[in-house]
C-alpha positions as CSV (number, residue, x, y, z in Angstrom):
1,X,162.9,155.6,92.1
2,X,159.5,156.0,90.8
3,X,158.2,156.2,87.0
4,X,155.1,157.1,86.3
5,X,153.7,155.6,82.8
6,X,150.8,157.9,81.2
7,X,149.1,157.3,78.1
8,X,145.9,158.5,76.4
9,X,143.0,156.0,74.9
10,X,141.4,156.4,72.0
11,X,138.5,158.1,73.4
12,X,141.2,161.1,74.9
13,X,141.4,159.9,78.6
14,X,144.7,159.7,80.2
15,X,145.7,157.0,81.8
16,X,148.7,156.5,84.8
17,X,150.5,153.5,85.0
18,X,153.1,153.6,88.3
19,X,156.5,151.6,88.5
20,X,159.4,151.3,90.8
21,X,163.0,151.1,89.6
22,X,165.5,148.5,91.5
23,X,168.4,146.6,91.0
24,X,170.0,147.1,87.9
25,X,168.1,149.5,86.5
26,X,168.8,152.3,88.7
27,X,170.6,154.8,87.2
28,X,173.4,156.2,89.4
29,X,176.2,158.9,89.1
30,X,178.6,156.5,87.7
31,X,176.2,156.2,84.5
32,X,175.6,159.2,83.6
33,X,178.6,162.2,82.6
34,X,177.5,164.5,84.9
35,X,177.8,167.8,82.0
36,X,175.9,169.3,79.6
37,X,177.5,171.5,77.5
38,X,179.0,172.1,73.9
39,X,182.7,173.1,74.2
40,X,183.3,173.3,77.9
41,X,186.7,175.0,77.8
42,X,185.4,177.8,75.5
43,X,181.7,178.3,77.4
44,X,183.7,178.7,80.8
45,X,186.1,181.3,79.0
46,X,185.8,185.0,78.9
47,X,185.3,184.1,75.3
48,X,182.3,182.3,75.9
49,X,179.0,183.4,74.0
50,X,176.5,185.1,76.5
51,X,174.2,182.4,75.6
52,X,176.4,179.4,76.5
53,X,175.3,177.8,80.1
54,X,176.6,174.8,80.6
55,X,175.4,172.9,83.2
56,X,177.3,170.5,85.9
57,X,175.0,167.9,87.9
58,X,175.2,168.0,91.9
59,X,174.2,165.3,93.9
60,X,171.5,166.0,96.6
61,X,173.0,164.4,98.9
62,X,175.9,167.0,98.9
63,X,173.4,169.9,99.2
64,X,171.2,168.9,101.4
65,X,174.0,167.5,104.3
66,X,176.8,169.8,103.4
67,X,177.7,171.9,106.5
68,X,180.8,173.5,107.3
69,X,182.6,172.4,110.5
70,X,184.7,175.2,112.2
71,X,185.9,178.5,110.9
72,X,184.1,179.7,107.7
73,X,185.9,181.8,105.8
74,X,184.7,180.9,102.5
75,X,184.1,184.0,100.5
76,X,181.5,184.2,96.8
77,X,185.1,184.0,95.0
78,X,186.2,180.8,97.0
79,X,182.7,178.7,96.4
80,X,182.8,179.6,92.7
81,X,186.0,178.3,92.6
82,X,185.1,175.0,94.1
83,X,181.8,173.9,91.9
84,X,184.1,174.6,89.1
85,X,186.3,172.5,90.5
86,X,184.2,169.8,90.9
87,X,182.5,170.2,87.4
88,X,185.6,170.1,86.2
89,X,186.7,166.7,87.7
90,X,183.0,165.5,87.2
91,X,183.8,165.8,83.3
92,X,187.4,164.7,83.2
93,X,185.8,161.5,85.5
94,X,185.0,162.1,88.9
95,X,186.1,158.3,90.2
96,X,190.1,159.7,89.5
97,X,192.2,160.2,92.5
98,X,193.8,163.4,90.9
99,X,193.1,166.2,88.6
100,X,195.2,168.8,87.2
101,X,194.0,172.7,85.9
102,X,195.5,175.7,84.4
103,X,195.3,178.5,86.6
104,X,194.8,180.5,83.4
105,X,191.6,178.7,82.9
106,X,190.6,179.1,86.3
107,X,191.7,182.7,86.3
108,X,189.2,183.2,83.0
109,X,186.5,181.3,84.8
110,X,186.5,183.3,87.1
111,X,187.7,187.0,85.9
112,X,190.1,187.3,87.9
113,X,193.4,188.7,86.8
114,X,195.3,188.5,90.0
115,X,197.2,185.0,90.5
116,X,197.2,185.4,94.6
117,X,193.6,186.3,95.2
118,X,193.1,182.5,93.0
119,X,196.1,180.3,95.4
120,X,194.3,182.2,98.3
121,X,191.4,180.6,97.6
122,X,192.6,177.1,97.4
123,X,194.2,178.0,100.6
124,X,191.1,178.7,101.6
125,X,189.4,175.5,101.0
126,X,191.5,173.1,101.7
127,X,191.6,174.4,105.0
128,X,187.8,174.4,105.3
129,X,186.1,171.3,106.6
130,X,182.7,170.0,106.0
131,X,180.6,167.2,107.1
132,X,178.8,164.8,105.3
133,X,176.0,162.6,105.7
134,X,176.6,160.2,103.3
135,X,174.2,157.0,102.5
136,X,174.8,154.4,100.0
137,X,173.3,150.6,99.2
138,X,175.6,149.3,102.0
139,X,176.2,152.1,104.6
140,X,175.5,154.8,106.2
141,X,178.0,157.1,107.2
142,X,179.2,160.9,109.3
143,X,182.7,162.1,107.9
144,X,184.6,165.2,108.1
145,X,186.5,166.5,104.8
146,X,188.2,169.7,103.8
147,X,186.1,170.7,100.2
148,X,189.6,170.0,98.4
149,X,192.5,167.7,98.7
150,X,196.5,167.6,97.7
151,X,196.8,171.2,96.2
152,X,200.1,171.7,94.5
153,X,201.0,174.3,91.9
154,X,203.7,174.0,89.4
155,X,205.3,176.5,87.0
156,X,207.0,175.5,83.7
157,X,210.3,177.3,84.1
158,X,210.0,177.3,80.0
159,X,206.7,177.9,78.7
160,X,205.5,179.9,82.2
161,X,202.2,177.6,82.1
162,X,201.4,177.2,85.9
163,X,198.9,173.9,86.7
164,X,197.4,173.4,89.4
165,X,197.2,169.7,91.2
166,X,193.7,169.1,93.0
167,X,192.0,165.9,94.9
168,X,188.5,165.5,95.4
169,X,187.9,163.7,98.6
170,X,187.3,159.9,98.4
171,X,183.7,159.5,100.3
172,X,182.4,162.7,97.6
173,X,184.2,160.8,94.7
174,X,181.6,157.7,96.5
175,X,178.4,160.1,96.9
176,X,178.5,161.4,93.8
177,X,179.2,158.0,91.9
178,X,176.2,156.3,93.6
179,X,173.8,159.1,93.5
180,X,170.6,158.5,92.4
181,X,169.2,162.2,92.6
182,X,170.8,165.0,91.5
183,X,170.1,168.5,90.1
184,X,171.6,170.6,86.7
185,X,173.2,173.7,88.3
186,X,174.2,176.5,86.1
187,X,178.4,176.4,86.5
188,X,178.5,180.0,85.0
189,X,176.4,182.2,87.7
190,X,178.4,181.6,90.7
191,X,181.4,183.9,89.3
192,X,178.3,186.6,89.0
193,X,177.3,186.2,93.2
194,X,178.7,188.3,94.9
195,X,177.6,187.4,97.9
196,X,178.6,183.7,99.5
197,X,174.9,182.9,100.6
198,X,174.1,182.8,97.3
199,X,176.1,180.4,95.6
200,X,174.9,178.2,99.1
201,X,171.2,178.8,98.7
202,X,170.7,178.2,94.9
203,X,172.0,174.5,94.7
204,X,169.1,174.0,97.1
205,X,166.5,176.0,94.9
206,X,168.1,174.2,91.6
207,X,166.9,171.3,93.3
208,X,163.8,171.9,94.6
209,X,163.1,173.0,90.7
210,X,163.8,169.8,89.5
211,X,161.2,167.6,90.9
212,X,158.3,166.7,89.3
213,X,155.1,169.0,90.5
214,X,153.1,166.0,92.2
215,X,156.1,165.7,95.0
216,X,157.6,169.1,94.5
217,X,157.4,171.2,97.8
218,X,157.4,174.4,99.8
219,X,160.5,174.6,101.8
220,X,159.7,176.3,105.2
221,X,162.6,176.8,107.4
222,X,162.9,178.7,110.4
223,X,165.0,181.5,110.7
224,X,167.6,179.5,112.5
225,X,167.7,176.5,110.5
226,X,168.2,178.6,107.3
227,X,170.9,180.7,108.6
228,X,172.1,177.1,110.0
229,X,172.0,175.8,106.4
230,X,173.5,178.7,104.4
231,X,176.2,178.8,107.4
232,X,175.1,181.9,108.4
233,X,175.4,180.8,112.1
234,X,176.3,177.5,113.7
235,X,173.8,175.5,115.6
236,X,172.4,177.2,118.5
237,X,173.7,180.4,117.8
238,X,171.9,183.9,118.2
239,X,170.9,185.4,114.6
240,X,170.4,188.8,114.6
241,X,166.8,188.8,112.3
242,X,167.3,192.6,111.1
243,X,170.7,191.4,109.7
244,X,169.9,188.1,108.4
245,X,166.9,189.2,106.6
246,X,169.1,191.6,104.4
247,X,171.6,188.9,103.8
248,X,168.6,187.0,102.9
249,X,167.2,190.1,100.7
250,X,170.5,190.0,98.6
251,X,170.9,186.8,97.5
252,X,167.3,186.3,96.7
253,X,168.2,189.2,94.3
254,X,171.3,188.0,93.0
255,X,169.5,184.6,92.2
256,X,166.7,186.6,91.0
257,X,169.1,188.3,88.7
258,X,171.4,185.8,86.6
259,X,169.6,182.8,87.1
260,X,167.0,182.3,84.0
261,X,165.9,178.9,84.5
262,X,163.4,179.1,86.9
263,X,162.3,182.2,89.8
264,X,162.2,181.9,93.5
265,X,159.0,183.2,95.9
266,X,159.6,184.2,99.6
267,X,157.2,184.2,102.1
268,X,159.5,185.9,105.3
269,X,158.1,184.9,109.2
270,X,156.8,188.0,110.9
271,X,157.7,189.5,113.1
272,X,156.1,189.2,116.6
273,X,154.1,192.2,118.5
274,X,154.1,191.5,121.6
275,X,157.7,191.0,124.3
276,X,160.7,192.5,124.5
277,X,162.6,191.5,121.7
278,X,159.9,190.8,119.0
279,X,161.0,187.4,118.0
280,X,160.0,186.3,114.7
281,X,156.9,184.0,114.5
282,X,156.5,181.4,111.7
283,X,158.6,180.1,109.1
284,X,159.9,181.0,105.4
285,X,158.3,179.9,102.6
286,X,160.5,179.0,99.4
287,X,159.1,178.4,96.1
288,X,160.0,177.7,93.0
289,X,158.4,177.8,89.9
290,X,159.7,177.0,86.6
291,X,159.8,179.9,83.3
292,X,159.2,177.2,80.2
293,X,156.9,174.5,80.6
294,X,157.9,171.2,79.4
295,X,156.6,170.3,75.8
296,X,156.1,167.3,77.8
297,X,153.1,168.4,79.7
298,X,150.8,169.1,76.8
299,X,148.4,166.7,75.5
300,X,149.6,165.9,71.9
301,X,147.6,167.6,68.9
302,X,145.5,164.5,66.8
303,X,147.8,163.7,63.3
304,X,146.1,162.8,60.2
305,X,147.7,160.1,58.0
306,X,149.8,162.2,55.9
307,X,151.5,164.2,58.8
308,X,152.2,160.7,61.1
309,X,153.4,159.3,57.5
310,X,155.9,162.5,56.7
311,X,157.3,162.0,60.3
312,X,157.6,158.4,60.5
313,X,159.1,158.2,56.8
314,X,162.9,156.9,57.4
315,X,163.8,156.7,53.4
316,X,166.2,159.6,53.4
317,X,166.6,160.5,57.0
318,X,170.7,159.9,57.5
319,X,170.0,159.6,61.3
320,X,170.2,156.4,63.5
321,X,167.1,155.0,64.3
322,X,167.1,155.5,67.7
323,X,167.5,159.3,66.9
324,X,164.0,160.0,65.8
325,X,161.6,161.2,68.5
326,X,158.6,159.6,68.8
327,X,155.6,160.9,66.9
328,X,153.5,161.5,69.9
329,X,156.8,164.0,70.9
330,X,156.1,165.9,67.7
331,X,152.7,166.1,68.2
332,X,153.0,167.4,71.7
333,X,155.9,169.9,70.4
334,X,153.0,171.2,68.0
335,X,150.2,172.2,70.8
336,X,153.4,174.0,72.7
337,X,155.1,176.0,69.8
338,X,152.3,176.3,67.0
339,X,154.3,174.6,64.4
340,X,153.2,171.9,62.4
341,X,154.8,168.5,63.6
342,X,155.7,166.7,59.8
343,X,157.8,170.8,59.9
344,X,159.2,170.1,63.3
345,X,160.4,166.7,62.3
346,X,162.1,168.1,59.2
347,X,164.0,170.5,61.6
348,X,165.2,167.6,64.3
349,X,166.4,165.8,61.7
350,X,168.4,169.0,59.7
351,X,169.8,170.2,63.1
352,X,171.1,167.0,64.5
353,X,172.9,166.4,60.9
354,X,174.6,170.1,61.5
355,X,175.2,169.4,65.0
356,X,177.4,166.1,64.2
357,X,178.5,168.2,61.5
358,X,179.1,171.7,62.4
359,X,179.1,171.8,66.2
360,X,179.9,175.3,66.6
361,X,177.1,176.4,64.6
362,X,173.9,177.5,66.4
363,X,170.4,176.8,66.3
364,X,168.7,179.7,68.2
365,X,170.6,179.4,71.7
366,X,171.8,175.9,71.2
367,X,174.7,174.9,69.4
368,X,174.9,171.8,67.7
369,X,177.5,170.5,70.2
370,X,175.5,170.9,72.9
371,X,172.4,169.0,71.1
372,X,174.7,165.8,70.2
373,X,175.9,165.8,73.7
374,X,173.0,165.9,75.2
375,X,171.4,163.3,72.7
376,X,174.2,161.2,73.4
377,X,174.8,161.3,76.9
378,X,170.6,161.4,78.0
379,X,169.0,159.9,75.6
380,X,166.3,161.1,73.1
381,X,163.9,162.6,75.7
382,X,166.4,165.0,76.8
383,X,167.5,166.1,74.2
384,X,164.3,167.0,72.5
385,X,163.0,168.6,75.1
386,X,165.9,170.9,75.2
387,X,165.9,171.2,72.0
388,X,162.5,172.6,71.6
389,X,163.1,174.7,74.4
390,X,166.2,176.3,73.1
391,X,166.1,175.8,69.8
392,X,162.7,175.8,68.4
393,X,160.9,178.4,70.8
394,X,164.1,180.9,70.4
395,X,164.4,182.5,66.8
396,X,167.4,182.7,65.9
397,X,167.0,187.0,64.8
398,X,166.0,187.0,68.9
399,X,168.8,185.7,70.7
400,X,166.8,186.7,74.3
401,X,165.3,185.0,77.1
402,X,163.7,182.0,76.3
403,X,159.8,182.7,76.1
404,X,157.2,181.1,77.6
405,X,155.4,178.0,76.2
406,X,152.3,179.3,74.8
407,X,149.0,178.0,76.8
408,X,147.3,174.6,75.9
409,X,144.3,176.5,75.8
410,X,145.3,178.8,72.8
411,X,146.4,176.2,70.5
412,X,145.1,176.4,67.2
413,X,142.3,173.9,65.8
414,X,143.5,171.3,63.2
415,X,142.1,171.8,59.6
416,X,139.3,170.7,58.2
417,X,139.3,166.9,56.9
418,X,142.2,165.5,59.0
419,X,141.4,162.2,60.4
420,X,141.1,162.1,64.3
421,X,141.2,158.8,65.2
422,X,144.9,157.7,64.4
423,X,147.0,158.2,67.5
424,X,150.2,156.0,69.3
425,X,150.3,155.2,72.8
426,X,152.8,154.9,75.4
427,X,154.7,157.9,77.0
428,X,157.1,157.8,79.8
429,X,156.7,160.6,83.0
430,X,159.4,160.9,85.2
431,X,157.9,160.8,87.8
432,X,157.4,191.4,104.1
433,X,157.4,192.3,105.6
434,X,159.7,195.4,106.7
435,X,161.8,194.3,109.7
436,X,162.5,197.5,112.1
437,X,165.8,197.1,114.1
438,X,165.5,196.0,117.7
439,X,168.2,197.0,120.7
440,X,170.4,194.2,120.3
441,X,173.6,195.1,118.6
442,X,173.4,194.3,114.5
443,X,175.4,192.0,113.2
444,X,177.0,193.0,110.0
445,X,178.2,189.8,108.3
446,X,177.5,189.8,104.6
447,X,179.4,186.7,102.6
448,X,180.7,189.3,99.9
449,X,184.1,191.0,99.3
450,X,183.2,194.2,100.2
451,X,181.3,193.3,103.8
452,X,178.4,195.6,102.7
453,X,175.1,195.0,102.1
454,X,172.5,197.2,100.8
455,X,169.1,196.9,102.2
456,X,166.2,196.5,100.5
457,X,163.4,193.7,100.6
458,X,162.0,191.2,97.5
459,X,158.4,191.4,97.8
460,X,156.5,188.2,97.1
461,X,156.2,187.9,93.3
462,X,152.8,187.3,91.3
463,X,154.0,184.1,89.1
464,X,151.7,181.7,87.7
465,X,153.7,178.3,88.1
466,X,153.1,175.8,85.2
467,X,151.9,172.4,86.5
468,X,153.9,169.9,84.6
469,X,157.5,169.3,85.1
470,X,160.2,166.1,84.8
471,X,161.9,165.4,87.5
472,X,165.2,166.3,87.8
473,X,164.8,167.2,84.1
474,X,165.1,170.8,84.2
475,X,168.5,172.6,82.3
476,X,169.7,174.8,85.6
C-alpha cells in the first residue's frame, strides 16, 4: 500500500514524499472493527433518526470476484438481508464461527412485518452459491460457498423471542480478516432498493468512490461483462440490450435516489447503425464523483501567533493528548468552512467532551457516539474529517443534506497585522442514448418484487467533481 507524504515550505510550495507500507505495518481487516456508527441497534431500527447511516466496511475482494454460481434467485429483499448480516457479524467479530440475531431486529431492519417472507430469505441464501477469488500473503485460491451457513431458528416457548443461528463461511471470515482494501458501504439503503441490481452495483461504485483521485478510474464495461457482473446473465449468454438498459436505468435511479455520499455518471455504448440486429458499439462509462470535498484537500490558511497559541494551549483541555488535531488540521478546516481555527478548536474539544459524555446528543448530523467511535477505532484523521463534514458544515437548525465545501478560491483574506511566516509541517495523504426495440423477443427480468420496470433513461449529469480525495476514506 502506498502513502503519499505532502508538506508545504516556507515559501508555500508543496512538496510529495512517496512510501510503501510492508510487513507489519499493513493494516488488514483483523485491525480494524469494520463499523462506524453510534448505537447500531437503534440506527438499524425503525426508530432510527433519518440522519443515522451507519456504515459497514466490505472488502474489495468480495465485490470485485463475487459471482453467483447456478440458479439466482436472490431478490432486493434477500441481498439486504445478507450485508446486514454480514455487518452484523463484522461488529459482533467477524473471525467467530457462529452468530446469533433476533428476527425482530431483522424484521425492523428491514420493514418487514411478515415472519415467512424473512426465513424465505435465509432459505434463499443458503441455497445460493457464489464463487470467490480469494488471495492472501500465502495463497491463492477458487472456492464455491453458499452466502450463509448453519441457519437454525429457535422460538422461546416462554418469552416468544425467536433467534436466528447464522455462519459466515470460513474462506470470507479469511478475506475479510486479511483485507487490505475495502470500502464504507451505507448498511441502511439496501432495505430502500427495490430492485436487486442495485444493491449489486453500488458496493462497486462505493468503492470506486473511495480511492484517492490520482488512481481513481472510469470503469468501462461492456454490455456483457456488466450484465455478467450484476448477474444479469451468466457468461456467454445473450442480453437483450433494450431490456438490460432499463434494468440499468432503474438502479442508477435508485442509487441516485438514497445514496447521499457521492453521485454516479453514465456514459451508455450506442447503439450501432448498420446490420441486422444493431448491436451495441462501445462500452459504459461509470463515474463517480464525490458531494463534499475533504477538508483535507485545501491548503491550510497562514496562523498568526495568537491563533496557533489558542489551539495548541493544553492548560484546561480535559482531552488526551493524542485527541487534539493537529494545527495544520485546523487551519485547513478554516479555508473549507470560513470559521476561525482557535473557534474550531474550541468546538473539537467541547464536542468530543459531550460525545464521551452524552452520546446520544447530536452535533448537527453526528452524534457524539458516532464521533468517539470513530475517534477511537480510526484514529484522529478520521474522525476530524467526519467531524467537520457532519458536524461543523451542517447547522444544527438545518438538519439537510450535507452542503458542499465552499471553493478554495472564495476563502476570505486574513486580517490585517497577522504574522505569515509561522507555519508546521508534515501532513499525511493517503494515497443516451434512447435504445429502440429490435425483433428479438424482450426479456423482462427486473431483480424487484414486483417484476416490473418502468422505463425511463438517466441522462449524463453536469457534476463538477472535486479533485482531492482519501483513499478509502470516504463515509458511504
Amino acid at each position: 500500500m502506498a502513502i503519499q507524504t505532502s508538506h508545504y515550505r516556507a515559501d508555500g510550495t508543496e512538496v510529495y514524499i512517496t512510501s510503501q507500507l510492508s510487513g507489519d505495518h499493513i493494516v488488514r481487516g483483523k485491525d480494524r472493527r469494520g463499523i462506524r456508527s453510534g448505537d447500531w441497534e437503534k440506527e438499524t431500527s425503525p426508530a432510527k433518526h433519518f440522519l443515522d447511516s451507519p456504515q459497514a466496511e466490505k472488502a474489495r475482494i468480495l465485490i470485485e470476484t463475487a459471482a453467483v454460481i447456478g440458479a439466482d434467485n436472490l431478490t432486493a429483499q434477500d441481498i439486504a438481508l445478507h450485508e446486514y448480516l454480514l455487518a452484523c457479524a463484522r461488529r459482533k467479530g467477524i473471525e467467530k464461527a457462529n452468530h446469533s440475531i433476533s428476527m425482530k431486529r431483522l424484521s425492523g431492519y428491514l420493514g418487514v412485518d411478515n415472519l415467512e417472507r424473512i426465513w424465505d430469505s435465509l432459505e434463499r441464501l443458503m441455497a445460493t452459491r457464489v464463487r470467490y477469488h480469494i488471495t492472501d500473503p500465502d495463497t491463492s485460491r477458487r472456492v464455491c460457498v453458499p452466502l450463509i451457513q448453519q441457519v437454525s431458528m429457535s422460538t422461546n416457548r416462554l418469552s416468544g423471542k425467536t433467534l436466528i443461528d447464522y455462519a459466515i463461511p470460513g474462506v470470507v471470515r479469511d478475506a475479510i480478516l486479511q483485507s487490505r482494501s475495502y470500502t464504507w458501504i451505507d448498511i441502511n439503503v439496501f432495505p430502500l432498493f427495490k430492485c436487486k441490481y442495485s444493491g449489486r452495483l453500488y458496493p462497486k461504485l462505493a468503492l470506486m468512490a473511495g480511492y484517492d483521485h490520482r488512481v481513481r478510474k472510469p470503469w468501462t464495461p461492456t454490455v456483457a461483462e456488466l450484465a455478467e457482473f450484476i448477474g444479469y446473465a451468466k457468461p456467454g449468454e445473450k442480453v437483450h440490450n433494450g431490456s438490460f438498459m432499463r434494468v440499468i436505468d432503474k438502479a442508477l435511479r435508485e442509487i441516485a435516489e438514497h445514496v447521499i455520499r457521492f453521485e454516479v455518471i453514465c456514459i451508455k455504448p450506442k447503439r450501432s447503425s448498420s446490420g441486422t440486429g444493431r448491436p451495441v458499439e462501445g462500452r459504459f462509462k461509470l463515474t463517480t464523483t464525490s458531494t463534499t470535498r475533504s477538508v483535507y484537500s485545501y491548503k491550510p490558511a497562514v496562523l498568526g501567533p495568537t491563533q496557533i497559541g489558542r489551539i495548541e494551549d493544553r492548560r484546561y483541555s480535559i482531552l488526551q493528548e493524542c485527541e487534539h488535531p493537529p494545527t495544520k488540521y485546523f487551519a485547513q478546516a478554516q479555508i473549507m468552512t470560513r470559521i476561525p481555527a482557535e473557534e474550531l478548536s474550541d468546538r473539537w474539544r467541547r464536542d468530543v467532551t459531550r460525545g464521551r459524555l452524552e452520546p446520544n446528543r447530536r452535533t448537527g448530523a453526528m452524534t457524539g457516539a458516532l464521533l468517539t467511535s470513530v475517534l477511537d477505532d480510526e484514529g484522529l484523521r478520521n474522525a476530524f474529517r467526519l467531524w467537520v463534514a457532519m458536524a461543523v458544515m451542517v447547522s444544527d437548525e438545518d438538519m439537510g443534506d450535507l452542503p458542499e465545501a465552499p471553493a478554495a478560491s472564495t476563502a476570505p483574506k486574513m486580517a490585517k497585522g497577522v504574522v505569515a511566516d509561522i507555519w508546521i509541517e508534515e501532513e499525511v495523504w493517503y494515497s443516451d442514448d434512447g435504445y429502440t426495440e429490435d425483433d428479438e423477443k424482450e426479456d423482462l427480468r427486473s431483480g424487484d418484487e414486483q417484476g416490473i420496470l418502468e422505463y425511463g433513461i438517466v441522462p449524463p449529469q453536469a457534476i463538477e467533481a472535486w479533485e482531492d480525495i482519501d483513499d478509502m476514506d470516504i463515509p458511504f
